[in-house]
C-alpha positions as CSV (number, residue, x, y, z in Angstrom):
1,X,-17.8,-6.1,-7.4
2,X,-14.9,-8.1,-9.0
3,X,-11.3,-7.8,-9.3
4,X,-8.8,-9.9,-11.3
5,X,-5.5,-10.0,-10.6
6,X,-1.9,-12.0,-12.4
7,X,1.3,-12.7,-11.1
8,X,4.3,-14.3,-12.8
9,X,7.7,-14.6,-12.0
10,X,10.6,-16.0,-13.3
11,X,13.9,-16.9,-10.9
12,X,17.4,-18.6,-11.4
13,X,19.3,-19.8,-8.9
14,X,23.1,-21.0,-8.9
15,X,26.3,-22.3,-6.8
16,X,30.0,-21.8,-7.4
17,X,32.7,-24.1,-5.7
18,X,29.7,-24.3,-2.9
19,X,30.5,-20.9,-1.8
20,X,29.2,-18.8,-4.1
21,X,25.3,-18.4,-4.7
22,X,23.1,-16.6,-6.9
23,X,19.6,-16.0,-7.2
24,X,17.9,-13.4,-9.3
25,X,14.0,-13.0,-9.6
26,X,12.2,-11.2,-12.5
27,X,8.2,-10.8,-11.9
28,X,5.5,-9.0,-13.1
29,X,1.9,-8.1,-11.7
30,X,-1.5,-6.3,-12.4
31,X,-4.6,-6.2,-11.1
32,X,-8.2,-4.8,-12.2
33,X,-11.3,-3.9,-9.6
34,X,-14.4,-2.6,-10.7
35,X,-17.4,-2.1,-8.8
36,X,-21.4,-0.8,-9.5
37,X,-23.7,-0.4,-7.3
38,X,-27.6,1.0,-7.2
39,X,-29.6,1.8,-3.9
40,X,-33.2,3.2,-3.9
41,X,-35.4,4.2,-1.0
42,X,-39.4,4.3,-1.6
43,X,-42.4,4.6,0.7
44,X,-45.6,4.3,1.0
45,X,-45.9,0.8,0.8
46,X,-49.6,-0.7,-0.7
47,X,-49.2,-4.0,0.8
48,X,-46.4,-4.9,3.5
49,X,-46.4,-8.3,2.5
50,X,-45.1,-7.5,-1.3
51,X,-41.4,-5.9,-0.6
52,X,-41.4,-3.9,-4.3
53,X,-40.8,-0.9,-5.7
54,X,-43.8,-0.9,-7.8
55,X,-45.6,-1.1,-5.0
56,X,-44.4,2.0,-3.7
57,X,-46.4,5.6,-4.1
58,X,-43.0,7.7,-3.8
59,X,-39.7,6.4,-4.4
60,X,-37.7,9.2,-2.3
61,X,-34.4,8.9,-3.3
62,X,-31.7,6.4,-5.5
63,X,-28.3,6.9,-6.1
64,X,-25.8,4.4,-8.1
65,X,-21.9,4.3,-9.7
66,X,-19.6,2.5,-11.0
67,X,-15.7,3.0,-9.5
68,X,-12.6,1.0,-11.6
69,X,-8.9,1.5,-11.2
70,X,-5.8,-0.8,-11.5
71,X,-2.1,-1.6,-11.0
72,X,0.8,-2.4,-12.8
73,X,3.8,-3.7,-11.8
74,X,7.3,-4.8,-12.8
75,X,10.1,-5.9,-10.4
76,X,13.2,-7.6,-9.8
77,X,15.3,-8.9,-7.1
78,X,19.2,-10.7,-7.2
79,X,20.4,-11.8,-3.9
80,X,24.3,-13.1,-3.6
81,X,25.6,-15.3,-0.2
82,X,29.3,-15.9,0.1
83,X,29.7,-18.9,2.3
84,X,26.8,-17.9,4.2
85,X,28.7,-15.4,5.9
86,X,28.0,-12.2,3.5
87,X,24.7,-11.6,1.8
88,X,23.7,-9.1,-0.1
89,X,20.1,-8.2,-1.7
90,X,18.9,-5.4,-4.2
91,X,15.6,-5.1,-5.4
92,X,13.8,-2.8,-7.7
93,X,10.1,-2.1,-8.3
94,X,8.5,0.0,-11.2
95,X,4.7,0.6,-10.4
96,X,2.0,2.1,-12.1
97,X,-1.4,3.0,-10.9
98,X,-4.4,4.2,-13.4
99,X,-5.5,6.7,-10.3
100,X,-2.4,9.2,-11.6
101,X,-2.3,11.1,-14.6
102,X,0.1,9.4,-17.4
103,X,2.7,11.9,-16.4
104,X,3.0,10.8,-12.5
105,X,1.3,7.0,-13.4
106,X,4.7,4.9,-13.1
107,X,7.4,5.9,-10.1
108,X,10.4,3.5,-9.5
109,X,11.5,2.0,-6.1
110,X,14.6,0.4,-5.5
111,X,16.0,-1.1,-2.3
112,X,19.5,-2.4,-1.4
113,X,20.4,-4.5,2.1
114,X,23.5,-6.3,2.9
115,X,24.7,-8.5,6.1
116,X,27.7,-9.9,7.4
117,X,27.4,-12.8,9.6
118,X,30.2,-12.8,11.6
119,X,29.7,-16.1,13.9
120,X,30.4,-18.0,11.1
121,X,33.9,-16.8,10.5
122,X,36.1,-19.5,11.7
123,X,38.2,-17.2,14.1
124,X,35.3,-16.7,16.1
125,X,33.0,-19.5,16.0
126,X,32.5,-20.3,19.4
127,X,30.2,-22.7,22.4
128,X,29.2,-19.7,23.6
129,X,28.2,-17.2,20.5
130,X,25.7,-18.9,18.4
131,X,24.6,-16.1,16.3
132,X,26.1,-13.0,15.3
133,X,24.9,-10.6,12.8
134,X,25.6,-7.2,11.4
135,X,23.0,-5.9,9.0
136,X,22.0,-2.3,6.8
137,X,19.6,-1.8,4.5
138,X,18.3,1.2,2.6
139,X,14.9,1.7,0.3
140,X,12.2,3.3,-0.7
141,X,8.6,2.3,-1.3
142,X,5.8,3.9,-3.1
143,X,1.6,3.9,-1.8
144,X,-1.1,5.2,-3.6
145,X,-4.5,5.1,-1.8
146,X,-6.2,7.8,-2.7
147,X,-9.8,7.7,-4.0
148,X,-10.2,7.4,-7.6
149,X,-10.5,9.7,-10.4
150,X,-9.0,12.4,-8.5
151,X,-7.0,14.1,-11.4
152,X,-10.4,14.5,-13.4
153,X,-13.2,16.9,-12.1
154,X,-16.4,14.6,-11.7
155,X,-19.7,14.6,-11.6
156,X,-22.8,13.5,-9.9
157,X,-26.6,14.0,-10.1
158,X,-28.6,16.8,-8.5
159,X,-31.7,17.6,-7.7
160,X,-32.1,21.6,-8.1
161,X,-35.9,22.6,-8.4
162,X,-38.8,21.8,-7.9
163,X,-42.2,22.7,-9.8
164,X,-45.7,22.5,-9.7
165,X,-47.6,23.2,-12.3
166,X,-51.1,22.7,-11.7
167,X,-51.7,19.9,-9.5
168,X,-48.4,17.6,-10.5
169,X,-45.7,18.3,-8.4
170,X,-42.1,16.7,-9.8
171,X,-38.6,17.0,-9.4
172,X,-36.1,18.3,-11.8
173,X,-32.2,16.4,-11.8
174,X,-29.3,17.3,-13.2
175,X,-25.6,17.7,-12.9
176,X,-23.0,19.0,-10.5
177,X,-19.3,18.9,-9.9
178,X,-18.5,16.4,-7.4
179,X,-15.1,17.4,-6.8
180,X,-11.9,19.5,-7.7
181,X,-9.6,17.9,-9.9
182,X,-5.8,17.7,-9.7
183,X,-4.3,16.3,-12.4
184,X,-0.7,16.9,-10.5
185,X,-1.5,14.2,-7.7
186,X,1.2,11.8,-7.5
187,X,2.8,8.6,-5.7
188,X,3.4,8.9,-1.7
189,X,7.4,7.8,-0.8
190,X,8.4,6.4,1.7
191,X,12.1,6.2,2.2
192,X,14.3,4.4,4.9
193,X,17.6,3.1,6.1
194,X,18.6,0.7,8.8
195,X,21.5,-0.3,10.4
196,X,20.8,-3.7,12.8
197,X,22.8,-5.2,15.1
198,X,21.7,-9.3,16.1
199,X,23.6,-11.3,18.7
200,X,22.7,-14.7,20.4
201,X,24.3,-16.9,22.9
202,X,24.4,-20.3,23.9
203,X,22.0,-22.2,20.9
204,X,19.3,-19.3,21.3
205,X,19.0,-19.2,25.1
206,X,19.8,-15.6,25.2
207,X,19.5,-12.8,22.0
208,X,19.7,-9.4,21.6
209,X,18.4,-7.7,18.7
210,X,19.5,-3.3,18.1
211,X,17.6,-1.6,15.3
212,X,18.9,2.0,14.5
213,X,16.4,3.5,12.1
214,X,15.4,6.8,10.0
215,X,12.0,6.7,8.2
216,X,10.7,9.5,6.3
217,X,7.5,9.7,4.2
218,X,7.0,13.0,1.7
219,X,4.5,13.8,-1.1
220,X,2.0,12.5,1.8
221,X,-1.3,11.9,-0.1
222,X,-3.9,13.7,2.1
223,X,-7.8,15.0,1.9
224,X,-7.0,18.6,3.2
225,X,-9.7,21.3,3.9
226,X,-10.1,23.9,1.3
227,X,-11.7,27.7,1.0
228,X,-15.8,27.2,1.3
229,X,-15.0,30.0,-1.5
230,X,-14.3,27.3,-4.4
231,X,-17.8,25.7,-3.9
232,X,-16.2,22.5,-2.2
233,X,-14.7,21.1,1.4
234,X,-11.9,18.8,0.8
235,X,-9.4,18.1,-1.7
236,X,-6.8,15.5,-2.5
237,X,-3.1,17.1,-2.3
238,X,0.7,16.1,-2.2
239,X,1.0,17.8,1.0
240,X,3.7,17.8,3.9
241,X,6.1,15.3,5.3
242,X,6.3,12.8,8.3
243,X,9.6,11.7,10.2
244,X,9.9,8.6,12.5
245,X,13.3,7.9,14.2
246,X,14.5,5.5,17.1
247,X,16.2,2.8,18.6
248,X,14.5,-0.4,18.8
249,X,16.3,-3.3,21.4
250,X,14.5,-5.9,22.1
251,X,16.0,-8.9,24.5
252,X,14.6,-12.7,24.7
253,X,16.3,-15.2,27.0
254,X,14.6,-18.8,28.2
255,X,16.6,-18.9,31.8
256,X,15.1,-22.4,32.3
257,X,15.3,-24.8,30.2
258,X,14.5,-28.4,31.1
259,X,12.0,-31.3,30.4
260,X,9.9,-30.4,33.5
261,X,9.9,-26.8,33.8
């Protein structure tokens, strides 16, 4: 087993009148992971003490493969902070994965957030409000974990008759479809927006955080049951949709705060 992977990013960052600021990230990654493996049972054993296959009088059953995908990426990001009071950050993500057919390999993911931090505005800076925070943010990203070569039918070894002819008795192997293949399977999305509300009071001593969320995941990459009919149980589908939305407040306070307590 091995896998290799390279990252490299580029960023520039600047300030105007020390108000302004600028950052903006250009990256790229890829990775590779191939594994092999071989396994063997035998039996039969002539000496206990010599742990070896040539030892063996029946070597009952071996199996091996080898399994390689990989990932390409390219992404950027460019964040902007007015006098630390308004931020905004977009990002944007192009990935490829070798388990998809060329048609469906790449899918683009962007993502946009922005905040206004109001305690900072100097009408409303305050002893008693030491944080205050409106935020929204909207994005999607993309997953592909589904086993590989999927979109190709495969196959394995099989062993379909046995003969005897005369005294020697031997087994014949040979080759069988694994799986059905869908060249159509493509990346899972996942999409969501936010909108956040954070307050906090008195240097930290008490906060409140609101979350207000929608997330929703489609194209949901899933190993459904299929008819016995087609010779197979299971296979890998785009199928069906999941929906998670809420309200998230969480509250901290430290209502004691002193050297010996």
């Amino acid at each position: 087993y091995y896998q290799l992977s390279s990252t490299n990013t580029a960023e520039y960052k600047t300030d105007i009148n020390k108000k302004h600021s600028f950052a903006v990230l250009a990256g790229h990654e890829s990775f590779i992971r191939h594994q092999s493996d071989f396994s063997a049972t035998g039996t039969g054993l002539t000496d206990d003490r010599i742990v070896n296959f040539g030892s063996t009088t029946d070597i009952s059953s071996w199996a091996g493969g080898d399994i390689e995908c990989a990932f390409n990426s390219f992404f950027g990001n460019a964040n902007y902070n007015y006098a630390d009071r308004y931020l905004v950050t977009a990002t944007v993500r192009v990935d490829g994965s070798s388990k998809f057919s060329k048609v469906n390999r790449y899918s683009t993911f962007p993502s946009v957030a922005t905040a206004w931090r109001f305690s900072e505005e100097p009408w409303l800076k305050n002893d008693v409000l030491s944080m205050g925070k409106l935020r929204a943010g909207w994005g999607r990203v993309g997953n592909s974990a589904v086993s590989a070569y999927q979109i190709y039918s495969t196959y394995g070894t099989a062993k379909y008759a046995d003969h005897t002819p005369g005294n020697e008795a031997f087994t014949v192997v040979g080759l069988a479809p694994t799986n059905i293949s869908n060249p159509g399977l493509k990346w899972e999305t996942t999409e969501q927006w936010n909108v956040g509300l954070d307050l906090g009071f008195w240097n930290g001593r008490l906060s409140f955080t609101v979350d207000l969320y929608d997330k929703y995941t489609y194209d949901l990459l899933q190993s459904k049951a299929i008819s016995s009919s087609s010779g197979f149980k299971t296979m890998w589908l785009n199928s069906g949709s999941i929906r998670n939305r809420g309200l998230e407040i969480a509250v901290d306070a430290t209502p004691i705060s002193t050297g010996d307590f």
